[in-house]
C-alpha positions as CSV (number, residue, x, y, z in Angstrom):
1,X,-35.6,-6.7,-86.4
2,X,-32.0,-8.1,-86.5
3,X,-29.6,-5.4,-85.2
4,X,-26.6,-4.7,-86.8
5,X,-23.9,-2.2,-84.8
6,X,-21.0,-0.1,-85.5
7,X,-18.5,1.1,-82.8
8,X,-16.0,3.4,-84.4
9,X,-12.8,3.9,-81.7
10,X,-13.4,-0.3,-81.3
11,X,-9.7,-0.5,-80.0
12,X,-9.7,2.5,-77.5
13,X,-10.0,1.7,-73.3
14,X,-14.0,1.9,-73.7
15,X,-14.5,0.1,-77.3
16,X,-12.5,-3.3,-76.2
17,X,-15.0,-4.4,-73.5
18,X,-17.9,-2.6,-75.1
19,X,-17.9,-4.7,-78.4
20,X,-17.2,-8.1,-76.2
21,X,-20.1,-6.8,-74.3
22,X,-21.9,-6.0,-77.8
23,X,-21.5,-9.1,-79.1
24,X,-22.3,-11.2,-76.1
25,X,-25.9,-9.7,-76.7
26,X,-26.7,-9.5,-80.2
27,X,-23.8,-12.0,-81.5
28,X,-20.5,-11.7,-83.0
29,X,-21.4,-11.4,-86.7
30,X,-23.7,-8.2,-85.7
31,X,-20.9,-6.0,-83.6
32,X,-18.9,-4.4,-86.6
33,X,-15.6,-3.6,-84.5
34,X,-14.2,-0.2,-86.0
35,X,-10.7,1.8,-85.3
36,X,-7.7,3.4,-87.3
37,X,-5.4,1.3,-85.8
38,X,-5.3,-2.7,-86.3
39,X,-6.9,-4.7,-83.6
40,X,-5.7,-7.2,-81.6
41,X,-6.0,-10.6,-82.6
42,X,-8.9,-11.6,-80.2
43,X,-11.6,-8.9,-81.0
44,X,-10.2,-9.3,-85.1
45,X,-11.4,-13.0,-84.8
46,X,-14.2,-12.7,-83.0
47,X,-16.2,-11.1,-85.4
48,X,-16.2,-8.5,-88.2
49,X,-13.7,-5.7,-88.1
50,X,-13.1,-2.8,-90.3
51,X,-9.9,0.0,-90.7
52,X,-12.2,3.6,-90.4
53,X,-11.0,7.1,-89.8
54,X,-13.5,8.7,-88.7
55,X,-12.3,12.4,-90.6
56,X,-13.0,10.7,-94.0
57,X,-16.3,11.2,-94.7
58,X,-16.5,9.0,-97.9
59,X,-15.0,6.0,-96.4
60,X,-17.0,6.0,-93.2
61,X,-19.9,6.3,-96.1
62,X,-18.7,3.1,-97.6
63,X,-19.3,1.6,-93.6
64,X,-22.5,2.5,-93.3
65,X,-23.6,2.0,-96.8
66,X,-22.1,-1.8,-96.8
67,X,-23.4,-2.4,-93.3
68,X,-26.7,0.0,-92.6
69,X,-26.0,-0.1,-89.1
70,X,-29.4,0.3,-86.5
71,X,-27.0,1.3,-84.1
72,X,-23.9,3.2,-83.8
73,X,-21.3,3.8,-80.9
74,X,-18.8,6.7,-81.8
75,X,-16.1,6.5,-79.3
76,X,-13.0,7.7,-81.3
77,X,-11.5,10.7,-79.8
78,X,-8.1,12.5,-78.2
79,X,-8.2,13.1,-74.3
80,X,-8.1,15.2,-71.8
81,X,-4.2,15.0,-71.3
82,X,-3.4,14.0,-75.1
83,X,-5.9,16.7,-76.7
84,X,-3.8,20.1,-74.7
85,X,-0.9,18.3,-76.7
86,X,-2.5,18.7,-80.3
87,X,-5.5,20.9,-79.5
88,X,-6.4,21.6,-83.6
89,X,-6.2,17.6,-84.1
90,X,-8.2,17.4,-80.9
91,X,-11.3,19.6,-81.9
92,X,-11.0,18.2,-85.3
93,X,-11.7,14.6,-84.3
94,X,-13.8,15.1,-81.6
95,X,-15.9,17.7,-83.2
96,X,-16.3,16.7,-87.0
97,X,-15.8,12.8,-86.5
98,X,-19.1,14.0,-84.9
99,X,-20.9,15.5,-87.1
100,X,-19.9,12.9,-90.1
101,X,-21.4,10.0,-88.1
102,X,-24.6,12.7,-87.4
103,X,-25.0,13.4,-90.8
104,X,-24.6,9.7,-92.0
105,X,-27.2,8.6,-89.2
106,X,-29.9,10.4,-90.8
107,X,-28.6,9.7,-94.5
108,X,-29.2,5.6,-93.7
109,X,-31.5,6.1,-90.9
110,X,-29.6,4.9,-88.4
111,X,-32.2,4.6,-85.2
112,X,-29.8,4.9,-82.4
113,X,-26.6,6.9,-81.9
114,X,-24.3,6.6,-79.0
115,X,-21.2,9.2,-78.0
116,X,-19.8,9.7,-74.7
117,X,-19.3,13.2,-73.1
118,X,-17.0,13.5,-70.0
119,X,-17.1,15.3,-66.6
120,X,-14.5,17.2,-68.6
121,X,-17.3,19.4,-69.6
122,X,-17.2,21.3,-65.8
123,X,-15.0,23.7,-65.1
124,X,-13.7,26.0,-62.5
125,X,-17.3,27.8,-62.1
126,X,-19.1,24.7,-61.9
127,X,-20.1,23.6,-58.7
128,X,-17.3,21.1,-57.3
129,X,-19.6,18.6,-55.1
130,X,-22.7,16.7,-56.1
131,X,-22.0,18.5,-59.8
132,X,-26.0,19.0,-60.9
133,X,-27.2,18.2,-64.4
134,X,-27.5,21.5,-64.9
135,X,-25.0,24.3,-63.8
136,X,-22.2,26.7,-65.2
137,X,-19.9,24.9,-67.6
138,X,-16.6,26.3,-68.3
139,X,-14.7,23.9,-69.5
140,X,-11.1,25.0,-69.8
141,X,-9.5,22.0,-72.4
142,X,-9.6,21.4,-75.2
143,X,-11.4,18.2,-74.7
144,X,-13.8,19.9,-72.5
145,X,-14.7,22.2,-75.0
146,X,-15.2,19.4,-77.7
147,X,-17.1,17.5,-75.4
148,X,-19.8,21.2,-74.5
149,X,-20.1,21.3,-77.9
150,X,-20.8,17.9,-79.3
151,X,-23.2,17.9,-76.6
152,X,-25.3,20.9,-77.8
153,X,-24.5,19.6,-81.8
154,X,-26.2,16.1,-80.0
155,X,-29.4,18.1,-78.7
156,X,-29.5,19.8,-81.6
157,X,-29.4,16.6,-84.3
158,X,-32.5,15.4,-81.8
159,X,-34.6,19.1,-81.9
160,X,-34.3,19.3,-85.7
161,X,-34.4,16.1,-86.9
162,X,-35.6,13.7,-84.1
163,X,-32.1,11.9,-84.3
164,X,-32.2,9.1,-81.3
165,X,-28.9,10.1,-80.0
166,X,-28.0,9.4,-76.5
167,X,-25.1,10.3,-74.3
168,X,-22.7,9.4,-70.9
169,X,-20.7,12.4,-69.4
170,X,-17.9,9.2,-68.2
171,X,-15.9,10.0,-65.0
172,X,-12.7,8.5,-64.8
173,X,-12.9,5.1,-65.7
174,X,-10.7,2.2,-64.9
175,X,-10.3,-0.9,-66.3
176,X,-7.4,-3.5,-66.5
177,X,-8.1,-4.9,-69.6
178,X,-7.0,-1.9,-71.9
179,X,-4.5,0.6,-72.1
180,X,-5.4,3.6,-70.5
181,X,-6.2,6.7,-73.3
182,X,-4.2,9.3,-72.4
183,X,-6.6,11.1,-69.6
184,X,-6.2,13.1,-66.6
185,X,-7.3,10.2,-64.1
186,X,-5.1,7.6,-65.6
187,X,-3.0,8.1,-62.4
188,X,-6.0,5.4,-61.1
189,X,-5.3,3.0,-63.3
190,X,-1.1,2.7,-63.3
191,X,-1.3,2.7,-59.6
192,X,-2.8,-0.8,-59.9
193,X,0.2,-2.0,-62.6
194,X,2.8,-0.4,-60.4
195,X,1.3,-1.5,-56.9
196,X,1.7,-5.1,-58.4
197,X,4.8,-4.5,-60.3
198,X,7.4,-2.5,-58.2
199,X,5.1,-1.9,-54.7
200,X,5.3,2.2,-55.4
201,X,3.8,4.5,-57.8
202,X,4.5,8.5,-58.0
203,X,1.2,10.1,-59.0
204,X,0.8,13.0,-60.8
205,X,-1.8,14.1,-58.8
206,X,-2.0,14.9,-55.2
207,X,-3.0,13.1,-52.6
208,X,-6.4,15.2,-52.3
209,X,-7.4,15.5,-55.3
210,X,-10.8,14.3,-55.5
211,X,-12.3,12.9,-58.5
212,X,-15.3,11.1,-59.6
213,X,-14.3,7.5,-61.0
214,X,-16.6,4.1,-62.5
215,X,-15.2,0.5,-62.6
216,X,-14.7,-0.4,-66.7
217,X,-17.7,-2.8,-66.4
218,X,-20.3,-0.3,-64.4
219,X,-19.7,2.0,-67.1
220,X,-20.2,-0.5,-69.9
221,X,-23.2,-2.1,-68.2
222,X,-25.0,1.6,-67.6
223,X,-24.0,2.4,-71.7
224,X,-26.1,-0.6,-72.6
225,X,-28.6,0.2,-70.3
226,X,-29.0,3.6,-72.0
227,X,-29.4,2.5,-75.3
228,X,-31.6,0.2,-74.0
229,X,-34.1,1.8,-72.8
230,X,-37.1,3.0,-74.6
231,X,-36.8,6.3,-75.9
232,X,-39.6,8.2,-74.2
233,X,-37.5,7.2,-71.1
234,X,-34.9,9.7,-72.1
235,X,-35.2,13.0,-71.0
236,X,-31.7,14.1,-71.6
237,X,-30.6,14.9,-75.1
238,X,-27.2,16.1,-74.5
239,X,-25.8,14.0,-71.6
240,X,-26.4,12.0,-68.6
241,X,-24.6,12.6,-65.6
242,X,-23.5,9.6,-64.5
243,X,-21.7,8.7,-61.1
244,X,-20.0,6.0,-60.0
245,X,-17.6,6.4,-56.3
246,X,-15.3,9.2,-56.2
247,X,-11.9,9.1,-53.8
248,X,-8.3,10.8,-53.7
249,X,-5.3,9.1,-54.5
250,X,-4.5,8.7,-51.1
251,X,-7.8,7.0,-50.4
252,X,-7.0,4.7,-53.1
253,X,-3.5,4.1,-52.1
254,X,-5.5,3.2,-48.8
255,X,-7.3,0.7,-50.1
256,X,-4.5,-0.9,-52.2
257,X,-2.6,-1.3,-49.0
258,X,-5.5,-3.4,-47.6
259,X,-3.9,-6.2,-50.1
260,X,-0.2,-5.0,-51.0
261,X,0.4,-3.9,-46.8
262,X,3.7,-2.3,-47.7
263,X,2.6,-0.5,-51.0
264,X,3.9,3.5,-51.1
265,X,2.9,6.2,-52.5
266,X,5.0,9.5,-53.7
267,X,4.1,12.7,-55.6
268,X,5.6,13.9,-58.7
269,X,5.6,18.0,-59.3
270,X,4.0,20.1,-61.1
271,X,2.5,17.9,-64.0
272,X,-0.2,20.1,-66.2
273,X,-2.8,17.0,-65.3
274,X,-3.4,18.3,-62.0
275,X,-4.6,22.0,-63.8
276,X,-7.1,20.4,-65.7
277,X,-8.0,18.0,-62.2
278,X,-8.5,21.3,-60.4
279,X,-11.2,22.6,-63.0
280,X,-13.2,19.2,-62.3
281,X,-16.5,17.9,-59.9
282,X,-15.3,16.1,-57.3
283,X,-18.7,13.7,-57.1
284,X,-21.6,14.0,-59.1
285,X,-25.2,14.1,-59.1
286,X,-27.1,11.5,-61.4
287,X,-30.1,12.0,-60.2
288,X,-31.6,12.3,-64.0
289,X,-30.1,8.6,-65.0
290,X,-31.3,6.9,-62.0
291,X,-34.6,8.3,-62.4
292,X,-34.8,7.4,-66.5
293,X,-33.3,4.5,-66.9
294,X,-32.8,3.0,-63.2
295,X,-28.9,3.7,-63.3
296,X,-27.3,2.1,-60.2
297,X,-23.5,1.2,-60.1
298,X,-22.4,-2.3,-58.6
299,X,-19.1,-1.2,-57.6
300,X,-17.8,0.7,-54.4
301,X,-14.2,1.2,-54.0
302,X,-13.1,-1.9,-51.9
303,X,-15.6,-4.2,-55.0
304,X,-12.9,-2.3,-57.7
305,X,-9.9,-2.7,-56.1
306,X,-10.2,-5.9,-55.1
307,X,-11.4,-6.9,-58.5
308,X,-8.3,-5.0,-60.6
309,X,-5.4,-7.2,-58.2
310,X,-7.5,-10.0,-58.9
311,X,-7.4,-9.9,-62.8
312,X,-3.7,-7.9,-63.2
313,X,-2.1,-10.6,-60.9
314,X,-3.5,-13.5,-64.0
């Protein structure tokens, strides 16, 4: 069987390497690149594209009626940081653009269904180190709300209707090839542009603030690997923790200094990030992914580093 894939939120941090990915596997006519916003010339060329807001129902119809995707990747949402700005228009695209690509999965039997959750689904009750599968979760965003949710809605769609839906909870992830989305570990990423660009950076959180991160391409790499693998592999039907190397900005700056010797690093003041970073795991456990689907990351924090100068200084 030919497969033919949507990802809706094409342009966003995760959907620009995921469709190159995409298409590298199953070729460029077959990856139907889909976002609100127009793309850049590269992925618009490389294969098909399509304007889709995930809120209109009809239209998003019109996708899947035209295409009759056998897989779909939903990765349009508002973050973290950008979702306690506009929490209605936060719960309303992360929660119905939801349900609309549910429903429309099971209208054109769509076999497999992808959409990340986030570590943003912890919260100040949940245990902080080696974060279990299963624990208290109380998130206390917007976005971490959304995220609970969706994942019961996902475990739900699977119970009732044996929907192949399969999910990530993402830690902070980093890339250099797109913009970062407007989360609470961003910080990780502009110290990288700024280290190379003026030789400081003031983050906005402090220096001990330990999170869990993932290189761009581990996390694209283990969201293949997922949909991948056969489904009586998959255990977990509302998301996979999934761990990559967690560290402190000052830990990072640490490491950045290993190639930029005089880089420094300041702290800004109360910034409302650092709230939500307090609420979150500081590693977590994936015991479940490794176990399913063999989930092992390739890169440490001296691999990552070294690999962002690399491609930033091009």
């Amino acid at each position: 069987m030919i497969e033919k894939i949507l990802v809706l939120g094409s342009n966003g941090q995760i959907g620009t390497e995921l469709v190159t990915a995409l298409r590298k596997g199953y070729g460029n006519d077959n990856v139907v690149a889909c976002d609100i916003r127009r793309p850049d010339y590269e992925t618009k060329n490389a294969g098909p594209f399509e304007f889709v807001n995930v809120l209109e129902k009809d239209t998003l119809k019109d996708i899947f009626q035209k295409y009759k995707p056998t897989q779909v990747y939903l990765l349009a949402a508002l973050l973290s940081a950008t979702g306690e700005q506009n929490p209605k228009l936060a719960w309303d695209l992360n929660m119905n653009g939801l349900l609309n690509v549910l429903d429309l999965a099971l209208v054109y039997k769509t076999a497999k269904v992808y959409w990340p959750s986030s570590i943003a689904v912890f919260g100040p009750n949940s245990p902080k180190e080696n974060t279990p599968q299963f624990c208290t979760m109380d998130p206390n965003t917007v976005y971490g709300i959304s995220k609970l949710a969706g994942e019961r809605w996902c475990e739900y769609y699977h119970q009732k209707y044996n929907l192949d839906v399969r999910s990530i909870r993402y830690p902070g992830l980093i890339s250099w090839k797109a913009a970062p989305g407007g989360g609470t570990t961003d910080y990780a990423i502009h110290i990288f542009h700024e280290a190379l660009k003026k030789g400081s950076y003031a983050s906005f959180l402090s220096a001990t603030t330990e999170l869990p991160m993932m290189y761009m391409d581990d996390a694209i790499r283990g969201t293949i690997q997922l949909m991948d693998a056969p489904a009586d592999q998959i255990s977990i039907r509302s998301s996979y923790n999934f761990g990559g190397v967690s560290f402190t900005p000052e830990v990072l700056a640490a490491e950045i200094r290993k190639h930029i010797p005089d880089f420094k690093l300041n702290y800004t003041e109360n910034d409302p990030r650092q709230e939500i970073a307090n609420s979150w795991p500081q590693s977590i456990d994936d015991s479940f992914a490794q176990k399913d689907w063999l989930w092992k990351p390739e890169f440490d924090l001296a691999k990552m580093t070294e690999d962002m100068l690399k491609n930033l200084k091009k």
